[in-house]
N, C-alpha and C positions, 0 to 999 in steps of 0.2 A: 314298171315294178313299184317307183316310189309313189305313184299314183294310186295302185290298187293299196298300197300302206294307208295313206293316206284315207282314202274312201272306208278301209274297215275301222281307224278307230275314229272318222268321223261320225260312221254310223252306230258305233259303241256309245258313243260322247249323245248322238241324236235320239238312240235307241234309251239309254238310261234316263234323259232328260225328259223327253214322253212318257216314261214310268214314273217318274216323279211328278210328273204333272198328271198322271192318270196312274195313280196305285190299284194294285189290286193282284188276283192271286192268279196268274198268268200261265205258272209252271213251263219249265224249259228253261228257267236261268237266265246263266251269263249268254249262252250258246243264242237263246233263241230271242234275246231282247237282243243281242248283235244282230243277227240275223234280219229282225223286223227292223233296226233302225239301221243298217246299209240301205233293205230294199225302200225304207220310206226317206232315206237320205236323198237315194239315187231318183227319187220321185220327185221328190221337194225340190230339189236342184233343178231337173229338169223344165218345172214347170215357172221357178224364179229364173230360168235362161229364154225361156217364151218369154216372160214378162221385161226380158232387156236387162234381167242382173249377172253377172260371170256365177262359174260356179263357183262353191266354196272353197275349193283347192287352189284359186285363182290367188297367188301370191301377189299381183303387182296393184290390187288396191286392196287395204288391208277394211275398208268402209263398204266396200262393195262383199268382200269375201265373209264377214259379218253379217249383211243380210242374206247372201246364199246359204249360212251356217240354221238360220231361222226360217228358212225356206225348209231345209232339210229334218229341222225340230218338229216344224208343221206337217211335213210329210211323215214322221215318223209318227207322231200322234194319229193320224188319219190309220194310216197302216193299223195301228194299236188296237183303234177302233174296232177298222174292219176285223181284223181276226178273232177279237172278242165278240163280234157277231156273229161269224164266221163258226166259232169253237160251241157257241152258248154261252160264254161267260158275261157278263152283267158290264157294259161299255165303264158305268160309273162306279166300279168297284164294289 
């Protein structure tokens, strides 16, 4: 349970922070940029655990769980991407 806590407001934290790095008029809010940034959390994680880093929720190196947190930001942006292709909306705002 404290796990899935954790994965929703990291992917709130990864979700908002890919909108900030890619503004633009997205619609769906709070609801759907959580949304995009679990599933690009849960992306980005997975693919900095191929590459040899724990994942973000990995409390026992705080140096390691930092770079899974930017694994997760990169997957949310990609996510962003796609569904902005995905919808028609303009990648670059």
């Amino acid at each position: 349970m404290i796990s899935l806590i954790i994965w929703i407001i990291l992917g709130f934290l990864a979700g908002f922070l890919a909108k900030a790095i890619m503004p633009g008029a997205d619609g769906g809010g709070f609801i759907l940029t959580t949304i995009l940034g679990i599933v690009g959390a849960i992306i980005g994680g997975f693919v900095g655990t191929l590459l040899g880093f724990p994942m973000a929720n990995d409390t026992s190196n705080l140096g390691n769980s930092l770079v899974g947190f930017i694994f997760s930001i990169i997957g949310a942006i990609v996510v962003l991407a796609i569904y902005r292709l995905a919808t028609g909306r303009s990648v670059r705002g």
